[in-house]
N, C-alpha and C positions, 0 to 999 in steps of 0.2 A: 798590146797593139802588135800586129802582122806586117811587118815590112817586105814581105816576099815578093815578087812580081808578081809570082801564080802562087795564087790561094789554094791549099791541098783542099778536099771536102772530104769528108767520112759522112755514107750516109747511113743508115739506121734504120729498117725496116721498108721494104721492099715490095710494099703492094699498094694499093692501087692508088695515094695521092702522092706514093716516088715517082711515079710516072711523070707527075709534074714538076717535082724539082728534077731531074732527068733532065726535062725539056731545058729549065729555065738554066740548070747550070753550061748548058751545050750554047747558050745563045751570048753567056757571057766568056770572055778571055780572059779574065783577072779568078774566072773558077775555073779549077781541074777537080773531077770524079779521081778520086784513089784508094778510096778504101769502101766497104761496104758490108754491110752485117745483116744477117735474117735468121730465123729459126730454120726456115723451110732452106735444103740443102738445095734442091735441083729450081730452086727460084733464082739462088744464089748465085749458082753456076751459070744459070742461060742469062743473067744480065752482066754477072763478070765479064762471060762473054761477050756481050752485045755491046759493052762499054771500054773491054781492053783491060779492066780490073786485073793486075796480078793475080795468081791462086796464094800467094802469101796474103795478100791485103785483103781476103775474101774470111770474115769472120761471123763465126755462129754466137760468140758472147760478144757483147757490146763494153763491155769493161775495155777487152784486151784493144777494139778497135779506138775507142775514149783515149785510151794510155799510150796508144805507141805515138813516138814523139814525130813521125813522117803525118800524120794527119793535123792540119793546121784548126779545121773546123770543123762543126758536129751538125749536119741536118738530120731531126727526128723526127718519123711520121710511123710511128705504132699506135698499138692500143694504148684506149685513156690509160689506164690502170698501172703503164710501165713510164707514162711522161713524168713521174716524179721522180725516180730511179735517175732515169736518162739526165736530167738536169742535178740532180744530187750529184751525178759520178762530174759531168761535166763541170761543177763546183771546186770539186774534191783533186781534180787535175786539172782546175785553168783551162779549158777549154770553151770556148766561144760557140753557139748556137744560137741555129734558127729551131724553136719548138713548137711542136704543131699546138692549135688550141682544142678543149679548152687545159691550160696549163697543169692543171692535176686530177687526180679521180673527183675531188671534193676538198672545201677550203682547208678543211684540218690539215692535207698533207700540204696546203699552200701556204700556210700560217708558219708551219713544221720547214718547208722550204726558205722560206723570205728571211727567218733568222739568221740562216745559211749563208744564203745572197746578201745580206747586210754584212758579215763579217768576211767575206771572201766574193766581193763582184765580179763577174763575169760580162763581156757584152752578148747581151741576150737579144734576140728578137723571137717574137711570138708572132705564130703564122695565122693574122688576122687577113687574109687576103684582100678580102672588099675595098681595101685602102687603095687598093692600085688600081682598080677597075679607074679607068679617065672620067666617068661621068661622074662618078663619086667624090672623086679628087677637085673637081671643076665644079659642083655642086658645093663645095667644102669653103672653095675661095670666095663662091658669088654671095654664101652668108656670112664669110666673116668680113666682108666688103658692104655687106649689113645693105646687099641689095635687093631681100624680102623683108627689109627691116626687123623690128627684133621678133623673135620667134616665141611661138605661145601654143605652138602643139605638133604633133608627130606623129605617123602612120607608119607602123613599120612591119612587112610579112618576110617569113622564108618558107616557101610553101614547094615540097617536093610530093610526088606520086609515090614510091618506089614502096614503100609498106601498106598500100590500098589490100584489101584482100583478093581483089580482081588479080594480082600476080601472083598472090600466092608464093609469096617470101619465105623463105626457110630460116628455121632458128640459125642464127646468127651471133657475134659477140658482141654487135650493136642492140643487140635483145638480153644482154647478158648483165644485167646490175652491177655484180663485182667486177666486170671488165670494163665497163662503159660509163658509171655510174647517172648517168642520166638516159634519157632516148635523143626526142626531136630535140629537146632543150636546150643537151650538152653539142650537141651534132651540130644543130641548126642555130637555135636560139643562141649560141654564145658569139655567132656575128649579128646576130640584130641588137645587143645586148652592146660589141664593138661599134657599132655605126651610132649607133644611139650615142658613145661616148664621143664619138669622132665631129659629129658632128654637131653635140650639144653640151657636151659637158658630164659629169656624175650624175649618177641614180642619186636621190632622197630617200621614194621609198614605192613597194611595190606591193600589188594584191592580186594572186596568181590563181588558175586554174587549171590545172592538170588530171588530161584523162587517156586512159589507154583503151582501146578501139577492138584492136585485135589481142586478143587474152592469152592466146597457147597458138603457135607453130610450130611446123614439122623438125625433131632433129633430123637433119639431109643423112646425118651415121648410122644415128638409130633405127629411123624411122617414126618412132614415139615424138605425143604432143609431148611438148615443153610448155610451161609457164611463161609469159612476158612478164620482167618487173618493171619496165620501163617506161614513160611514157612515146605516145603516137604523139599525140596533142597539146600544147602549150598555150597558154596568153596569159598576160597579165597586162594592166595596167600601172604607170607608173611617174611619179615625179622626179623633173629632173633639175637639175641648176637654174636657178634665176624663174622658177615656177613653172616651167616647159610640162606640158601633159604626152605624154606617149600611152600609145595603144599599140600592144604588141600580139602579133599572132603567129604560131609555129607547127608545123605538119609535116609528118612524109608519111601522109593520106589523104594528098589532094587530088583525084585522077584527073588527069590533062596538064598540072603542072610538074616540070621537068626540073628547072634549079632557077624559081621564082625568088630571087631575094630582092624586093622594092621597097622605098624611103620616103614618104611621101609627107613635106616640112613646110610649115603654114606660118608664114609672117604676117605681120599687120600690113605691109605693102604688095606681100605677093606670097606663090607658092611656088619650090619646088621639086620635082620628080624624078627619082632616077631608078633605072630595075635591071640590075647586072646582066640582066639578057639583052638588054642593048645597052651595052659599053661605052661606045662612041658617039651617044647622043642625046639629051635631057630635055625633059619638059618643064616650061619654068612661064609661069603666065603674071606678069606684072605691068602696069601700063607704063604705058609711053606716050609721046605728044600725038600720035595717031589713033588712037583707041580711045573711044568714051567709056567705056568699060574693058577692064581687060580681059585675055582670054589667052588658055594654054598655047604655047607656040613651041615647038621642039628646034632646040640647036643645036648645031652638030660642036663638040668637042674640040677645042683646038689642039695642037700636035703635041704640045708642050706639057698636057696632064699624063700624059704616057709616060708611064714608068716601071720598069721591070722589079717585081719584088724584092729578089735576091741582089741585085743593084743596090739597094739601101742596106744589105747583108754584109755586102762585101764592103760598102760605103764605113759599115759602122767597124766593122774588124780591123780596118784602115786609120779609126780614129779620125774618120770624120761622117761623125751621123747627121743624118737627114731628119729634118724638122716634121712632125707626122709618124715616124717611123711607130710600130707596137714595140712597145718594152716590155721587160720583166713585169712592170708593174703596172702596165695593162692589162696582164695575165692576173694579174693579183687581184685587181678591181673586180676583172670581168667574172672571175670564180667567185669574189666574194657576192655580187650580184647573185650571179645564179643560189649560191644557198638561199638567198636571201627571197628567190624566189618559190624553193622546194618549201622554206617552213612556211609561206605564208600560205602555200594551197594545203601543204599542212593542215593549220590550224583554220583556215577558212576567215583570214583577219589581215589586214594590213598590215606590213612591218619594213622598219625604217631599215635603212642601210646601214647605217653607221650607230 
């Protein structure tokens, strides 16, 4: 537990989703930026700069920034392939993290991790986002208020453009298996995969399909095609607690959409809808004494589901977490999910969770 007034933060890789812890830790008071690690030297430098960062606190191995005892906290947002490292050391020195998802390359290293974390707990948060989005949070309350009464099935997409061939995407690390170990799945699918827990309970069991679209892109060094190992495309189907059907689908090859992740949750009394591109507003169609039938009506969010991510970071470092919050072992569910989804397009067969 952190008794500081001001929370130190060390953060951990320094491209393009630090940008948003960046944001969120400047809008909190209870967090101070002081320490910062990258491979990339002249990345390093212009946000040391831009942040005030000491040139002592400005580190290229993530060990030494983990170890020194001036950093109270650990945000990590690297590549999959080093989030098992980054929570190992953070283990191995008592240090407290937010970890981006999904939690590891693949469950072996998660399995290899959780014996760890059993024997030496840390407070962890896993950077499941969608949890904060207000409509999501407000959508969360109206069914366990059992005001679509009980629920019997589930729609869920996260559908981005950015790998369509119309742009013509360069080999990348997100194309890169041993860095990524999945594509859209681990990318995208492991928050539909989160809301689906969030807002239903455990997988059963799931029967996937996985296809990759675009086969070889440019390396932007070489020049030369590359191979994709990864997938474009996801769905599966899936059983969840208390007999819930979900239908899931996943892409970043969908041209026209941008960062589609909608929820779409089916009660016997009613339905409803939420799509993180509008935040502060849901579609929710149930009757009431004015309606002979009902029909979609959108409400606006009230002020109260608003909540800063890292707010629940700081909440839980403080020793007192927030109810909702992702843990360790949401990280753990949600990877074991995902395997569970690679063997089953695998083998071309259903397979249970557990």
């Amino acid at each position: 537990m952190i008794k500081n007034e001001v929370i130190t933060v060390g953060l951990i890789g320094l491209g393009g989703m630090a940008n948003a812890h960046r944001r969120m830790i400047s809008e909190l008071e209870q967090l101070q930026l002081g320490a910062l690690c990258d491979v990339n030297e002249d990345l390093l430098n212009k946000i040391g700069e831009e942040e005030g960062v000491k040139a002592e606190k400005r580190f290229n191995d993530m060990e030494t920034l983990i170890a020194d005892p001036n950093v109270d906290v650990v945000i990590s947002s690297v590549p999959n392939h080093i989030h098992a490292k980054v929570l190992e050391l953070c283990i191995q020195y008592q240090k407290a993290i937010m970890a981006e998802k999904p939690i590891t390359l693949n469950f072996a290293e998660t399995e290899e991790l959780a014996a760890l974390y059993e024997k030496q707990p840390i407070p962890c948060m896993v950077g499941f986002s969608y949890r904060y989005i207000p409509s999501f949070r407000y959508a969360k309350q109206l069914i366990d208020e059992n005001k679509i009464g009980a629920v019997r099935h589930m729609e869920v997409r996260y559908l981005q453009s950015f790998g369509a061939p119309l742009f013509e995407v360069p080999y990348a690390w997100r194309f890169n298996k041993a860095v990524t170990g999945t594509g859209a799945l681990g990318d995208l699918g492991t928050h539909m995969i989160d809301s689906a827990r969030f807002f239903v309970g455990e997988f059963q069991s799931v029967s996937a399909l996985m296809k990759i679209f675009v086969e070889k892109r440019r390396d932007p060094n070489s020049g030369e095609m590359k191979e994709v190992e990864v997938d474009d495309y996801t769905c599966f189907q899936a059983v969840l607690e208390n007999n819930v059907i979900g239908n899931f689908v996943t892409t970043r090859n969908a041209v026209g959409s941008e960062n589609q992740h909608e929820v779409t949750i089916y009660g016997d009394y009613g339905t409803v809808h939420v799509n993180c591109e509008r935040p502060n507003e849901l579609d929710i169609c149930i009757k009431d004494e004015t309606d002979y039938r009902p029909i979609f009506k959108t409400k606006k969010v009230p002020e109260s589901y608003k909540r800063q991510q890292l707010q629940d970071f700081a909440d839980l470092v403080t020793n007192n977490p927030q109810e909702g919050m992702p843990t360790f072992n949401d990280g753990y569910q949600n990877q074991k999910v995902i395997e569970r989804i690679i063997q089953s397009a695998e083998i071309g067969q259903t397979v249970k969770v557990d």
